[in-house]
C-alpha positions in Angstrom: 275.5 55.5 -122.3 274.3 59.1 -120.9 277.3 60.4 -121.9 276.6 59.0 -125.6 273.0 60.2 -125.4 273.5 63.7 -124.2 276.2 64.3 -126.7 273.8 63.1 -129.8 270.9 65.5 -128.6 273.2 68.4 -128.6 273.7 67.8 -132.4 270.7 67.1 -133.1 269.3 70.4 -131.1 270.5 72.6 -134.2 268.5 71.6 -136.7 265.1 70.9 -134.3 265.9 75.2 -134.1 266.2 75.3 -137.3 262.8 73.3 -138.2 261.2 75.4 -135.4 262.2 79.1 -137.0 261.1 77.7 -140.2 258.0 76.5 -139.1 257.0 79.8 -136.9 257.6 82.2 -140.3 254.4 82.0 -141.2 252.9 82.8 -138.1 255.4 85.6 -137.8 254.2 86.9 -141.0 250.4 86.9 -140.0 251.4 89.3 -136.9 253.3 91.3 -139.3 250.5 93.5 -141.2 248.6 94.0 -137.8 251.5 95.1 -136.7 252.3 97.4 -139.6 248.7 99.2 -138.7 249.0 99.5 -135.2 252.5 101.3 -136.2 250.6 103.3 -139.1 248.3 104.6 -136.1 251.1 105.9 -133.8 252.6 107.5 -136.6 250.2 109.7 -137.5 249.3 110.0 -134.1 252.6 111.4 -133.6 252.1 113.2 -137.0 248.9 115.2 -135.8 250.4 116.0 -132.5 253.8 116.7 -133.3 255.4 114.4 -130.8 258.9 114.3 -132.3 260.4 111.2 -130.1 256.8 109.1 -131.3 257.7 110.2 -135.1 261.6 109.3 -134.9 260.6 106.0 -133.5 258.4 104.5 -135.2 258.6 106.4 -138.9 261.7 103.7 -140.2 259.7 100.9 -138.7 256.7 101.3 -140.5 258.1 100.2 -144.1 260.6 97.8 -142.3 257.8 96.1 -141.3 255.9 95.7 -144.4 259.2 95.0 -146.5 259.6 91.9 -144.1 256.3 90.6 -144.6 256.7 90.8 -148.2 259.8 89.3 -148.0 258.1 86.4 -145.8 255.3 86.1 -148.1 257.3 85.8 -151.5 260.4 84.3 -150.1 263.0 82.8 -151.9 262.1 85.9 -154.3 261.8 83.5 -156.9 261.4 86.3 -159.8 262.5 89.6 -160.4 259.2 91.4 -160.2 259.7 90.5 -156.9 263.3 91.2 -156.1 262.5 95.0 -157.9 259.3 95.1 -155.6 261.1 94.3 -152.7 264.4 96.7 -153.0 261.3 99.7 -154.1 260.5 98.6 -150.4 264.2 98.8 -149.4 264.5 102.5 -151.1 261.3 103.9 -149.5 262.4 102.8 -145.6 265.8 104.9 -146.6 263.7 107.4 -148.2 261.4 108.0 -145.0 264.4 108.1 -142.8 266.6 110.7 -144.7 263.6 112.8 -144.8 263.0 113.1 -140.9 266.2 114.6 -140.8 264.8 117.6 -142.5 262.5 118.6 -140.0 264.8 116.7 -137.2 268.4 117.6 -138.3 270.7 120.1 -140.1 271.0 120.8 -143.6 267.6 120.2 -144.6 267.7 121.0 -148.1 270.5 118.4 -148.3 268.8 115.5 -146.4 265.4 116.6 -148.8 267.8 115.7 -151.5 268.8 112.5 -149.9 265.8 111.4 -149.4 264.2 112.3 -152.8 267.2 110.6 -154.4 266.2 107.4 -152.2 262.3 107.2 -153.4 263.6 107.9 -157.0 265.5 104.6 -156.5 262.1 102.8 -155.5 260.0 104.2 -158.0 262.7 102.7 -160.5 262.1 99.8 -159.2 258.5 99.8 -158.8 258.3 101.3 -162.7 260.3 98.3 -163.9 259.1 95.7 -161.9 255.3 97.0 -163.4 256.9 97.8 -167.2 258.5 94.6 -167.3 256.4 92.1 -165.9 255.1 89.0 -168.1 252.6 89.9 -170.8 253.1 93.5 -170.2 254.8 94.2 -173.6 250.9 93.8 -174.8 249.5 95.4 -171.9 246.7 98.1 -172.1 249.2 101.2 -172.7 251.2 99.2 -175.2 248.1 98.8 -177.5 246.5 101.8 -176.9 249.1 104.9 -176.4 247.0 108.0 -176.4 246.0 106.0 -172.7 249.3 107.9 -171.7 247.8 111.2 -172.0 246.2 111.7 -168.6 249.5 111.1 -167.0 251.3 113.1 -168.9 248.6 116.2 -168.8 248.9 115.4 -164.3 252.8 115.5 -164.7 252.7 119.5 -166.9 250.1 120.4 -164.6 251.6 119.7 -160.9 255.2 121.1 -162.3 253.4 123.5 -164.0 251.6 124.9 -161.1 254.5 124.4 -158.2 257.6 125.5 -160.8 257.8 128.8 -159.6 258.0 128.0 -156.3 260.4 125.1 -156.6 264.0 127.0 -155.7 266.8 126.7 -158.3 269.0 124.1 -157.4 265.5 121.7 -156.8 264.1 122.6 -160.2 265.8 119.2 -161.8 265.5 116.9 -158.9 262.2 117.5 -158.3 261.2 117.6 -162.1 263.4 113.6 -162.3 260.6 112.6 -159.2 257.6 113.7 -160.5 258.5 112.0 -163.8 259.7 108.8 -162.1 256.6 108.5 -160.4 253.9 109.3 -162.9 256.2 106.2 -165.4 255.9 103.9 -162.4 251.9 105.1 -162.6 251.7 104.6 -166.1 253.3 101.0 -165.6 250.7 99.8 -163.0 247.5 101.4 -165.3 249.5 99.2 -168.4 248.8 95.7 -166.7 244.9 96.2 -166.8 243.9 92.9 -168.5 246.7 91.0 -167.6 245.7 91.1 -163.5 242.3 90.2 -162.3 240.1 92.8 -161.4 240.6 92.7 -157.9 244.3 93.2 -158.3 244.8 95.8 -160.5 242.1 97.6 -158.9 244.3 97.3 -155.6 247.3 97.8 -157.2 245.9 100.9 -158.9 244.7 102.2 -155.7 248.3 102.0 -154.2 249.9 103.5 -157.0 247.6 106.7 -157.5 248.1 106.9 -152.9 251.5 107.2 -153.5 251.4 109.5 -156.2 248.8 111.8 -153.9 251.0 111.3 -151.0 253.8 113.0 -153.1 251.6 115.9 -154.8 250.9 116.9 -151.0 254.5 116.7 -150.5 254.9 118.8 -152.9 252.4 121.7 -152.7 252.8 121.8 -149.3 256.6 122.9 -149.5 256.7 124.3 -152.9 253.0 125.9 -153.0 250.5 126.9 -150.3 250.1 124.8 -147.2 247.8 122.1 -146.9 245.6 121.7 -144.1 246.3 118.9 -142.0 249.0 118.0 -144.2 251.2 115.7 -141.8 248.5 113.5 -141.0 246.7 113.2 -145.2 250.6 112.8 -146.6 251.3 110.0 -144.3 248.2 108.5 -144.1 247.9 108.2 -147.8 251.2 107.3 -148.2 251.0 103.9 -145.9 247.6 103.3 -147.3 249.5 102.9 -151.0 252.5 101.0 -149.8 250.5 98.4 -148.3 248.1 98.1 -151.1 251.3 98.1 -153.4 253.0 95.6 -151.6 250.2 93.3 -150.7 249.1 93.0 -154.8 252.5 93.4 -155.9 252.7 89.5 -153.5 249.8 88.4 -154.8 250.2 88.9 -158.3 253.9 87.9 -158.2 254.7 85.7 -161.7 256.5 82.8 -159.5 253.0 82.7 -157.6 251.0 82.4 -160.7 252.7 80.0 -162.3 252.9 77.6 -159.0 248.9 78.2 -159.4 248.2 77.6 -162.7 247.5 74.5 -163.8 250.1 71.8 -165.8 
């Protein structure tokens, strides 16, 4: 009879693991943006005082994190607004590591490369995910396209002003980026009316981060230095992934039709 007993718990202990793990991924992704902060501090910690083992640490976590939270939140990525957001996510942890090797490595202008061509990938993303999603064929840039023209004077302007310091080979790459980005701009700024205000205005605020995070990027290696660079390019970068990434969840079209009533 123990025998019998012993032998049908130790079948049965599979799945209560399994009904345990599901039932703690909530909690897990609670600890996660807390988490993500308390990571965002050390990094720019590490930023400010140049501790290279602090900055090789922690930098690939940081995105890590947040992409598994999102992944937690909008789980099982029931739409491809979603799916795009996430692999954006995906693109920008390979994107932040392929860049430490140009201070931390060899071949720097390679790995600059690298890692340019890895945040072009997510700002594809992020640009289609935002061009694509429902109700955006009629969205605000779609009725009213002379709304483009602030994004496209930014775009001649920062290329404008940093071309001649851009070096030959770079000139292309860094023009496809700078394009890339300012799309994936124009893409959030064309679902105004279609999110609630709260939303876009987050959104927007992530969006316009990342696209200041870059220009400092930018002018700081291809122009004059920035003061305190390190510390304003990644604390304005993390401030716009999260935003991204916690409306991008919120807003997600699987989410709103759950939501909205039969």
């Amino acid at each position: 009879m123990l025998q019998h007993f012993f032998v049908a718990q130790q079948l049965k202990a599979p799945k209560l693991h399994l009904i345990a793990f599901k039932f703690n991924l909530p909690m897990m992704s609670r600890y996660l943006i807390p988490l993500y902060w308390a990571l965002a501090l050390l990094e720019i910690y590490g930023e400010h005082t140049l501790t290279e083992p602090v900055i090789i640490a922690v930098k690939p976590l940081l995105l890590t994190t947040l992409s598994v939270w999102f992944y937690l939140e909008c789980r099982p990525m029931g739409s491809r607004f979603s799916r795009l957001v996430m692999a954006g996510l995906i693109f920008s942890i390979g994107g932040d590591t392929l860049l430490m090797f140009v201070e931390y490595g060899p071949r720097a202008e390679q790995f600059f490369l690298f890692g340019l061509g890895s945040f072009l990938v997510a700002q594809v993303c992020y640009a289609v995910a935002f061009w694509t999603y429902p109700g955006a064929k009629s969205g605000n840039i779609r009725q009213k396209p002379w709304l483009v023209l602030p994004f496209l004077l930014y775009l001649v302007g920062i290329l404008g002003m940093l071309w001649p310091g851009i070096p030959g080979g770079m000139k292309v790459p860094v023009a496809v980026y700078a394009a890339a980005i300012v799309t994936m701009a124009m893409g959030a700024f064309n679902l105004r009316g279609l999110l609630s205000r709260e939303h876009f205005l987050g959104l927007m605020a992530g969006v316009l981060l990342f696209v200041l995070s870059d220009s400092l990027i930018a002018a700081n290696k291809f122009g004059q230095p920035v003061p305190y660079a390190r510390v304003l390019i990644m604390s304005t970068y993390l401030l716009g992934q999260y935003f991204i990434a916690r409306n991008a969840a919120a807003i997600r079209p699987e989410k709103q039709q759950v939501s909205s009533p039969e």
